[in-house]
Structures are given as structure tokens and as C-alpha cells.
C-alpha positions as CSV (number, residue, x, y, z in Angstrom):
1,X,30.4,3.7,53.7
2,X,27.4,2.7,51.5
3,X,28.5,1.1,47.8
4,X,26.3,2.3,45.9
5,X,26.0,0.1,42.8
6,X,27.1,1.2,39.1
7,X,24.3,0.4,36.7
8,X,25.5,0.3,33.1
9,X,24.1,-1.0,30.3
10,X,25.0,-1.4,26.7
11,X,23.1,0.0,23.9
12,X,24.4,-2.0,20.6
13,X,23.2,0.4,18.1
14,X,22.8,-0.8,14.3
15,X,23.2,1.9,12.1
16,X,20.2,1.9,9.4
17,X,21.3,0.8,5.9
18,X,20.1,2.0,2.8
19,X,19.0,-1.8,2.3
20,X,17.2,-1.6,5.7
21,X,15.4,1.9,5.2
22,X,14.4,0.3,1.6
23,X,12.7,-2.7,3.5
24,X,11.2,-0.8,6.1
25,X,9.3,1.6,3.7
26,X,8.4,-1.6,1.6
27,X,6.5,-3.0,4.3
28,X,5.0,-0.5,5.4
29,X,3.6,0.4,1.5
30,X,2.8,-3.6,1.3
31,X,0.7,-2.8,4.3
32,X,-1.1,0.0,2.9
33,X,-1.5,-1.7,0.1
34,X,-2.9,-5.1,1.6
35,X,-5.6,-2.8,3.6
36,X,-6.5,-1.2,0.7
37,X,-6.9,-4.5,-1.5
38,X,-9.0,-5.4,1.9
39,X,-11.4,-2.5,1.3
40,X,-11.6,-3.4,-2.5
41,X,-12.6,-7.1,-1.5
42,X,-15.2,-5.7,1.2
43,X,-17.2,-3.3,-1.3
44,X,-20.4,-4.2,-1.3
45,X,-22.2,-5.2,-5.2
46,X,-23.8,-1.3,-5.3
47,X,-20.7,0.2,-5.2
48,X,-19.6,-1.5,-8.9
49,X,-21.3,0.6,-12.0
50,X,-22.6,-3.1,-13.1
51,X,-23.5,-4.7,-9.9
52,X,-24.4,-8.1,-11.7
53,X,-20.6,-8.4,-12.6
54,X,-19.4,-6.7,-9.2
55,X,-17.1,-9.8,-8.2
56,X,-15.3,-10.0,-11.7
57,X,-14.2,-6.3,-11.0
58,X,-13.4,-7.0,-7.5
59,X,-11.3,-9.9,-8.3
60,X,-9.7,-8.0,-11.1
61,X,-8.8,-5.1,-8.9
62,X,-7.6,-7.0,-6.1
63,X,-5.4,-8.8,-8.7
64,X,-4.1,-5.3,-9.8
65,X,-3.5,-4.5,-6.5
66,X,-1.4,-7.8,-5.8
67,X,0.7,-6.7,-8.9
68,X,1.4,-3.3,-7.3
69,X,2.7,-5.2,-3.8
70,X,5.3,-7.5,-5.7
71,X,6.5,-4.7,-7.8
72,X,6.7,-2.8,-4.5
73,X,8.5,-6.2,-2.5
74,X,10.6,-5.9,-5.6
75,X,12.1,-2.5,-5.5
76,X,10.4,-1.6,-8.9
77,X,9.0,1.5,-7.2
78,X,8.4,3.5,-10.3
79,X,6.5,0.5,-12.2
80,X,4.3,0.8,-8.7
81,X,3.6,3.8,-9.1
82,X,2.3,3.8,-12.7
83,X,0.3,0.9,-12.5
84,X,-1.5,2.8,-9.5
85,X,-1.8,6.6,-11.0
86,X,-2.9,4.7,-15.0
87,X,-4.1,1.7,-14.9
88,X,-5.7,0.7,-11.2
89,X,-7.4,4.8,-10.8
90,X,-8.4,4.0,-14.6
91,X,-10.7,0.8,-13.8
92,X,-12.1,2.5,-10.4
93,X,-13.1,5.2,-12.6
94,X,-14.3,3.4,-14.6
95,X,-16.3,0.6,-12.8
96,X,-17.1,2.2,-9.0
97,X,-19.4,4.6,-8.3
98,X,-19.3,7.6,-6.1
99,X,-19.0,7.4,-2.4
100,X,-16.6,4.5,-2.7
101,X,-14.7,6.3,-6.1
102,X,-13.3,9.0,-4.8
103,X,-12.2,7.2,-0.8
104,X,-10.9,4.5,-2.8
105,X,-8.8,7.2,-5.9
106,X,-8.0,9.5,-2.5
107,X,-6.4,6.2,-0.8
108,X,-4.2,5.7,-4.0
109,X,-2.9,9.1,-4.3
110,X,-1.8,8.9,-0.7
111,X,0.2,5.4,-1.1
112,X,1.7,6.8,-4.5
113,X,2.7,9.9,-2.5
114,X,4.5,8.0,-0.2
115,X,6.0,5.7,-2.7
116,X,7.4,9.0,-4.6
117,X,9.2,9.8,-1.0
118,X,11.7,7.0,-1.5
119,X,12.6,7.2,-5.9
């Protein structure tokens, strides 16, 4: 008679929290939003309406954008999503110039989309 052996093994299962969903979407925004404050940083001076003051507006966006990411790490989900859609689409508007405008507005509009998933 052959034993055969009995192969178990134990799946501990942690049902996902509210808390947990909530974190797991804030990191992956916070990573969105770290790429796209990446891109902002890596535009080269033609991109900017006023290349001669290119790296004032690149600081100040990447400063708007680091705003977004701790209203985002702090659950302030619709202040996120208002200084994106107002006042960060506002400056690109204002200060970059098209190809880079509308990649950069298009990028927004897709991390406020997913932001809206989870109000």
C-alpha cells in the first residue's frame, strides 16, 4: 500500500478594509503623481511660453504638484482634485506650449479621473 502524502496548506486571507483600499489607491495616485511631477521636472526650456524663466515655472509646478500628493496622502481627495482641474491645468495653460500642453492637461484629467473613482 503506497501512502500517498496529504498536501495542505493554509491560505490566511485578510479581508480588504476600507482603510486598506483607501491606502492602496493613495499610492498608487502618489505614484502617478510623482511620475507626472517627473515629466514636469524633465521639460526641456522650449516647452515654457518664456523660456528665459523656464525653471521658475518648473519649480513652481513641481511645487503644485507636491501639494496635490499630500493632499492625496491626506485623504483630502476633493481639495486634490481642484487644485489639479483649477489651478495646476491653469498655469500649464498658461506657461507651456503645445506638444507638451496638451500630454501634460491629458495626464491630469486621467489622475483626476481616477481620483473621482474613490469620493
Amino acid at each position: 500500500m503506497m501512502l500517498m502524502p496529504i498536501l495542505s496548506s493554509f491560505i490566511v486571507r485578510t479581508p480588504l478594509t476600507m482603510a486598506t483600499r483607501s491606502k492602496m489607491m493613495s499610492d498608487a495616485v502618489v505614484e502617478l503623481l510623482d511620475e507626472f511631477k517627473l515629466s514636469i521636472e524633465l521639460l526641456p526650456d522650449e516647452a515654457f511660453e518664456h523660456s528665459l524663466i523656464a525653471g521658475q515655472y518648473r519649480t513652481t509646478l513641481s511645487n503644485k504638484v507636491e501639494a496635490v500628493i499630500h493632499q492625496v496622502e491626506a485623504g483630502a481627495l476633493n481639495g486634490a482634485i481642484q487644485k489639479l482641474s483649477n489651478d495646476v491645468v491653469d498655469k500649464i495653460e498658461k506657461w507651456i506650449s503645445e506638444p507638451w500642453k496638451t500630454v501634460l492637461i491629458e495626464k491630469i484629467y486621467e489622475i483626476i479621473g481616477l481620483l473621482e473613482l474613490y469620493i
